[in-house]
Biopython code that builds the backbone (N, CA, C, O; Angstrom):
import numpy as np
from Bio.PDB.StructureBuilder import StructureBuilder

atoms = [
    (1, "UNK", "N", (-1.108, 1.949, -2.631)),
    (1, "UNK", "CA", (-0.697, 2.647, -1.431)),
    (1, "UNK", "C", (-0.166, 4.037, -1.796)),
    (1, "UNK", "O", (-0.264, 4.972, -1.001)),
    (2, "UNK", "N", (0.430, 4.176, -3.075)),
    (2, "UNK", "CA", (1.314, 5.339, -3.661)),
    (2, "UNK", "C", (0.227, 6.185, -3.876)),
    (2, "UNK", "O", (-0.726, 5.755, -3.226)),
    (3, "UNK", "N", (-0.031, 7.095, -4.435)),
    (3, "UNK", "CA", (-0.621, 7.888, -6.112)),
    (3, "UNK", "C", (0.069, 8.458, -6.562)),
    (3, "UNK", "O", (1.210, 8.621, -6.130)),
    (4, "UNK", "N", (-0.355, 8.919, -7.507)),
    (4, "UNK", "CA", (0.527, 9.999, -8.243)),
    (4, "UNK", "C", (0.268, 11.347, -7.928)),
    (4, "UNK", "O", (0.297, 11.846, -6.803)),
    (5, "UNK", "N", (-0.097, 12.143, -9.455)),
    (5, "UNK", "CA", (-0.217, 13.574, -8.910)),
    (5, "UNK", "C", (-1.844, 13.676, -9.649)),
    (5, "UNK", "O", (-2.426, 12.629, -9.932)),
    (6, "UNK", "N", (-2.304, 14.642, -9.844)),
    (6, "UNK", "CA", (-3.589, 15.067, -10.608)),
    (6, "UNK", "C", (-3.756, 14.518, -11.927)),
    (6, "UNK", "O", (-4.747, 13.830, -12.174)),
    (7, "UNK", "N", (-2.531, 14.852, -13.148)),
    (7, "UNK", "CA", (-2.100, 14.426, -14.310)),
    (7, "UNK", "C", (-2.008, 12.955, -14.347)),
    (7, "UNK", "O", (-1.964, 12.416, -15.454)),
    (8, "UNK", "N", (-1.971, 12.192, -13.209)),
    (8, "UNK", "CA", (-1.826, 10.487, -13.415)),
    (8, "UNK", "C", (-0.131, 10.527, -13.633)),
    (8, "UNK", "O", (0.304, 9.516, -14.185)),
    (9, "UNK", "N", (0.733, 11.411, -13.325)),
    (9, "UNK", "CA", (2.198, 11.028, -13.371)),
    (9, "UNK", "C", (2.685, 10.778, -11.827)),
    (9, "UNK", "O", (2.243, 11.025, -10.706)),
    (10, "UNK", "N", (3.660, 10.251, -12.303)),
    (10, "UNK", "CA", (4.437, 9.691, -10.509)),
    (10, "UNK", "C", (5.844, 10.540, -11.177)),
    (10, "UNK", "O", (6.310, 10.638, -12.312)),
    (11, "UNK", "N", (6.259, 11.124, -9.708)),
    (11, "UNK", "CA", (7.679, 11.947, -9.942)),
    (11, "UNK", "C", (8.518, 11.320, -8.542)),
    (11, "UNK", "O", (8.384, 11.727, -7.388)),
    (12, "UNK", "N", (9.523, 10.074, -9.082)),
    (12, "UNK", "CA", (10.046, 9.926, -8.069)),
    (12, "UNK", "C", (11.251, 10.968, -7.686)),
    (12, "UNK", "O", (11.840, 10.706, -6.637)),
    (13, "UNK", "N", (11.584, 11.856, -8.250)),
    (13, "UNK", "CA", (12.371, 12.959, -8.185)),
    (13, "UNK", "C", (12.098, 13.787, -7.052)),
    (13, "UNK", "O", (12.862, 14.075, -6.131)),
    (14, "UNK", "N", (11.073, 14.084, -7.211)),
    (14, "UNK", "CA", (10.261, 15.090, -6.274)),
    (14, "UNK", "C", (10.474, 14.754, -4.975)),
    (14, "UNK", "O", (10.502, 13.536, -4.803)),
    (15, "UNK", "N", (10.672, 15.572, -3.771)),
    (15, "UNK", "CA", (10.661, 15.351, -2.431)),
    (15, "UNK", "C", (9.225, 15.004, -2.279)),
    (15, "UNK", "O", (8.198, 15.342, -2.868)),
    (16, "UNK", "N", (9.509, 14.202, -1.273)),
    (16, "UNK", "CA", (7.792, 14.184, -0.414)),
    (16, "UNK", "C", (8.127, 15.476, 0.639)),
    (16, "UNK", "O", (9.201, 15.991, 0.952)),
    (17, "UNK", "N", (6.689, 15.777, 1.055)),
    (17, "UNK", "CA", (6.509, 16.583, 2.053)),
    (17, "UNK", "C", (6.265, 15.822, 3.436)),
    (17, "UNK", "O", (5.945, 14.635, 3.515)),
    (18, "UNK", "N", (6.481, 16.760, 4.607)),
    (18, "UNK", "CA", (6.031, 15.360, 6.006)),
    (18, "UNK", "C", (5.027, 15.191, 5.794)),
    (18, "UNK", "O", (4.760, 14.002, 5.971)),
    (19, "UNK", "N", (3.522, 16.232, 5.215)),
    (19, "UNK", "CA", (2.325, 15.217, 5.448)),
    (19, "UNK", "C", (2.199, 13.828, 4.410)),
    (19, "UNK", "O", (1.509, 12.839, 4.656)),
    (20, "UNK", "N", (2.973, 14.018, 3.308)),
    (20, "UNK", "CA", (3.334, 12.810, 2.159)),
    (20, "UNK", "C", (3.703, 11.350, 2.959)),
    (20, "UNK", "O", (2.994, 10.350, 3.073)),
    (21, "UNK", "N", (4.928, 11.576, 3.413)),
    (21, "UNK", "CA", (5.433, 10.539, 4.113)),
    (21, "UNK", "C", (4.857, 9.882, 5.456)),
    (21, "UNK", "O", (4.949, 8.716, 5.841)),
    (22, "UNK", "N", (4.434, 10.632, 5.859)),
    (22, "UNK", "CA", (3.511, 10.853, 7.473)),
    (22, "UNK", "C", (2.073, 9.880, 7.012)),
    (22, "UNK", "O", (1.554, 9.145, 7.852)),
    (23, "UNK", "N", (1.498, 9.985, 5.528)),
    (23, "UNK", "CA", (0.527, 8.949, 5.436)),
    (23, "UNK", "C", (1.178, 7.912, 4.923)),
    (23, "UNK", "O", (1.104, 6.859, 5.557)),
    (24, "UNK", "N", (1.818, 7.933, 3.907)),
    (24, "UNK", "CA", (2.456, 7.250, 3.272)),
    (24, "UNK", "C", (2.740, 5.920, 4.562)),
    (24, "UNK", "O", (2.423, 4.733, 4.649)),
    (25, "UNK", "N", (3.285, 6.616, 5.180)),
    (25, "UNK", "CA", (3.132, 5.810, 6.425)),
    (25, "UNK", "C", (2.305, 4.881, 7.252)),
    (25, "UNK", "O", (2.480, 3.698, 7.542)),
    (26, "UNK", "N", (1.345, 5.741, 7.559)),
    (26, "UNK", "CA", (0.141, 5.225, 7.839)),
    (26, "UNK", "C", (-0.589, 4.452, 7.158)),
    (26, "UNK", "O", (-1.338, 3.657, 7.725)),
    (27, "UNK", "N", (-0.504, 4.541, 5.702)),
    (27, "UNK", "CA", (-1.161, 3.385, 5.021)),
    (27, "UNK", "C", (-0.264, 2.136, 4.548)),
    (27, "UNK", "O", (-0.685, 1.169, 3.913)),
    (28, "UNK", "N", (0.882, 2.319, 4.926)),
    (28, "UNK", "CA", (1.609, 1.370, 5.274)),
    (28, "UNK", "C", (1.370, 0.159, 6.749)),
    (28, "UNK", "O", (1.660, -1.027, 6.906)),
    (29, "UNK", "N", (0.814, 1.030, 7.477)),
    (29, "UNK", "CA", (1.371, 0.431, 8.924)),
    (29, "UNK", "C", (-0.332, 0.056, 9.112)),
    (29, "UNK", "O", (-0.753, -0.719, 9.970)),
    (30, "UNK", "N", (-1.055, 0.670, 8.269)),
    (30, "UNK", "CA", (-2.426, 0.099, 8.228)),
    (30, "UNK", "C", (-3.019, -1.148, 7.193)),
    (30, "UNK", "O", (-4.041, -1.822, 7.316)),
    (31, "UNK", "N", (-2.076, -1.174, 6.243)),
    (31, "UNK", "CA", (-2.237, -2.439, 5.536)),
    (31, "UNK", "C", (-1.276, -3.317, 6.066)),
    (31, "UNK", "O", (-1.210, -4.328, 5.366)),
    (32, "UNK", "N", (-0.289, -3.344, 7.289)),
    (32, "UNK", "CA", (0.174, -4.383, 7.590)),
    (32, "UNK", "C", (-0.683, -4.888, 9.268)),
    (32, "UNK", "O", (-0.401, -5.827, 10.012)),
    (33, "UNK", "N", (-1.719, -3.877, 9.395)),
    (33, "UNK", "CA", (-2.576, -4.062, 10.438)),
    (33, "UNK", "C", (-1.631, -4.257, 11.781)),
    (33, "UNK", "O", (-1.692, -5.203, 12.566)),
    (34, "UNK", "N", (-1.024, -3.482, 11.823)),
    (34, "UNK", "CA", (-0.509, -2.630, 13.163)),
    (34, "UNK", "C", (-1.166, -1.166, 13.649)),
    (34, "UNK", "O", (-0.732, -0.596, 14.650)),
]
sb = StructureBuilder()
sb.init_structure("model")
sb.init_model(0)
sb.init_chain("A")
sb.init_seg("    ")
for serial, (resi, resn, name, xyz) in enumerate(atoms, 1):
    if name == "N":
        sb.init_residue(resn, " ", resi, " ")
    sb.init_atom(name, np.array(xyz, "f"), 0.0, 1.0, " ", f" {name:<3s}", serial, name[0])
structure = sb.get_structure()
């Protein structure tokens, strides 16, 4: 559901942006099939 970045690293440090969270979302609320 996550990815990372280009490099294959994950930065949980990093802010998300709204379009980040905004899918992040959506593929949330689409794998729980709502």
């Amino acid at each position: 559901m996550l990815g990372g970045f280009e490099d294959n690293t994950f930065r949980p440090e990093k802010k998300a942006t709204r379009a980040e969270a905004a899918a992040t979302i959506y593929k949330l609320l689409e794998a729980l099939s709502l």
